[in-house]
N, C-alpha and C positions, 0 to 999 in steps of 0.2 A: 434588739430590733423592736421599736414601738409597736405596739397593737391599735386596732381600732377601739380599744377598752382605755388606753393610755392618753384621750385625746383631751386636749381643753375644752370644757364646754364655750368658755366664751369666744373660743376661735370660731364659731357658727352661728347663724342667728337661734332665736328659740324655737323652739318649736311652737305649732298654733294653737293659742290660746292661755300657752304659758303667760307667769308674771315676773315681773324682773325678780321678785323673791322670793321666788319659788324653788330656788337653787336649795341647798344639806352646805352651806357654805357660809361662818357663821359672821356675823354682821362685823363690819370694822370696829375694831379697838377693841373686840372681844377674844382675839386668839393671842397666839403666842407672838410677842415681838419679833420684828425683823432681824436675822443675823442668829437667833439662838439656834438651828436648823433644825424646829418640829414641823416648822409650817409656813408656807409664803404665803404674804402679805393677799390680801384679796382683790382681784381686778374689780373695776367698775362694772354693772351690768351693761349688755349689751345694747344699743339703742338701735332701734329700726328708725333710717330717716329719709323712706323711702316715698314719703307722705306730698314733700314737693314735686316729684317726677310724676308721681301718679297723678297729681292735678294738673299737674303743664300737660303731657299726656292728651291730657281731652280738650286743650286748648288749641282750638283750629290752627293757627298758625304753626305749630308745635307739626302737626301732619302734611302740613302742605312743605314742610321743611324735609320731612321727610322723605315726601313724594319727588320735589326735587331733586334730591341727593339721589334715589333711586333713577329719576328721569335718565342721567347722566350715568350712572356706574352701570347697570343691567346691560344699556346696548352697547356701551362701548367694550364690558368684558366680552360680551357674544359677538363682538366683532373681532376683537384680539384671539379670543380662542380659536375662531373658526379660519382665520390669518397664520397663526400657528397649526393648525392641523391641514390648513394646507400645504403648509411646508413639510411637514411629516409626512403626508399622506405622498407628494409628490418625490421625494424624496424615494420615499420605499418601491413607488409601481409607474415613476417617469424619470426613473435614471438616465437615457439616454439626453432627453428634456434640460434635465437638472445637470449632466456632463459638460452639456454645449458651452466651450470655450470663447469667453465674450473678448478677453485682451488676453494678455500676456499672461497665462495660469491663471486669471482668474476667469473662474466658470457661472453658470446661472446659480448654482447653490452656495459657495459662497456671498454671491449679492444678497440673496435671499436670506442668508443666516446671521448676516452683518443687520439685513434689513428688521430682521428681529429685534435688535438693541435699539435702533432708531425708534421703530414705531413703540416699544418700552418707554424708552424717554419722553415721549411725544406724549403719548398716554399719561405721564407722571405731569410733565408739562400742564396739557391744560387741565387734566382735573384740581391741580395746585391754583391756576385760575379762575377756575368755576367755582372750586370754595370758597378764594377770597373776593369775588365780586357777588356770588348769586347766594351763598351758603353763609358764610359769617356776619355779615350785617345781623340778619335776624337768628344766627346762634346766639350771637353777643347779647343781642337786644332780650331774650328766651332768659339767660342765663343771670343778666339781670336782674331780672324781673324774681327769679327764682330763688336767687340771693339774698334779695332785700328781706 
């Protein structure tokens, strides 16, 4: 079983203030060739290229994209959840409520529990349209920009 002693350094970024050559790790073309089994070949150093986000970042558009995504996900989950915890809650302490037989076996809680999947899809629904009208234009446009 590996250890935390057994890990790759370059599976992590560096630590701060390290330099990429800073590694016990000895320069290419200087170790033993590939295949003789003393020593594999040496990775590239790691690069941090975290340099573009950080600047988009402080780019207003960048936050107001953000703020809209949250506009839309915060009240709509505190709607669903509180939609589901009414069902539970009624469920548990308005049994006789939730028993009442609307047609032929089916009662107020299965409506109510079928009604969960509905309002699921509904929720998947239009946030899938709120992102492609109000959110992807200027992801796209961000992303862009960040690329070039």
């Amino acid at each position: 079983m590996p250890t935390p002693h057994d890990e790759d350094p370059h599976d992590r970024p560096p630590e701060p203030g390290a330099t990429a050559d800073s590694g016990s790790e000895p320069a290419p073309g200087t170790g033993s060739a590939p295949g003789t089994g003393s020593a594999p070949a040496p990775r590239p150093p790691y690069v941090d290229d975290r340099t573009g986000y950080l600047e988009m970042e402080q780019d207003p558009r960048f936050g107001a994209l953000k703020k809209r995504q949250r506009s839309f996900i915060f009240p709509v989950t505190a709607a669903f959840l509180a939609w589901f915890l009414l069902y539970v809650v009624m469920s548990a302490y308005a049994r006789d409520f939730m028993a009442k037989e609307l047609t032929n076996h089916i009662n107020v809680a299965l409506v109510f529990g079928l009604l969960q999947f509905v309002s699921t899809f509904l929720i998947a629904w239009a946030y899938s349209r709120f992102a492609r009208t109000r959110l992807d234009p200027v992801a796209t446009e961000l992303r862009e920009e960040l690329q070039a």
